[in-house]
Steps between C-alpha positions, in 0.01 A plus 500: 500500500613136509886511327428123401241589239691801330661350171838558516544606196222777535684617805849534334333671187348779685798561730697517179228735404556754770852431497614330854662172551329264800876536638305659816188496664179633376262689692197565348134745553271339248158651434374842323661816574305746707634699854328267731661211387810651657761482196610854618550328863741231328694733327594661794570172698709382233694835519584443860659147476872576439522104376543481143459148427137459369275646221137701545217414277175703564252331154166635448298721278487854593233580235288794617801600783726645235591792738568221796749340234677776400568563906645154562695559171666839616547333863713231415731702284471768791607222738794373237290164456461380158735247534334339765114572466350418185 
């Protein structure tokens, strides 16, 4: 995604929307949620980095992988990560 066509003010609206400032860096896994896109992977990943300087956005509809959701939910308060993956 090219930064230099995301209105600004669109950007600081839905970060304001989930609640983070863009004090950090912000990685993100765009696209619908389903086990072979490898959210699950991510989540794990992100649990491994001991840095706490940036933020985790994983976007996408998980319509029809409900259950998948609902896993990725209970790992990242499992993992102690809801203030880092959104």
């Amino acid at each position: 995604l090219n930064p230099d066509i995301i209105q600004f003010s669109r950007e600081q609206s839905l970060l304001a929307k989930i609640g983070i400032n863009k004090d950090k860096p912000i990685i993100s896994l765009p696209g619908r949620i389903t086990r072979w896109k490898g959210q699950d992977l991510l989540i794990d990943a992100i649990k491994k980095i001991n840095d706490q300087s940036f933020y985790c956005l994983i976007v996408g509809s998980w319509a029809g992988h409900e259950d998948y959701y609902q896993e990725l939910i209970n790992k990242i308060k499992d993992f102690n990560l809801e203030n880092k993956v959104y």
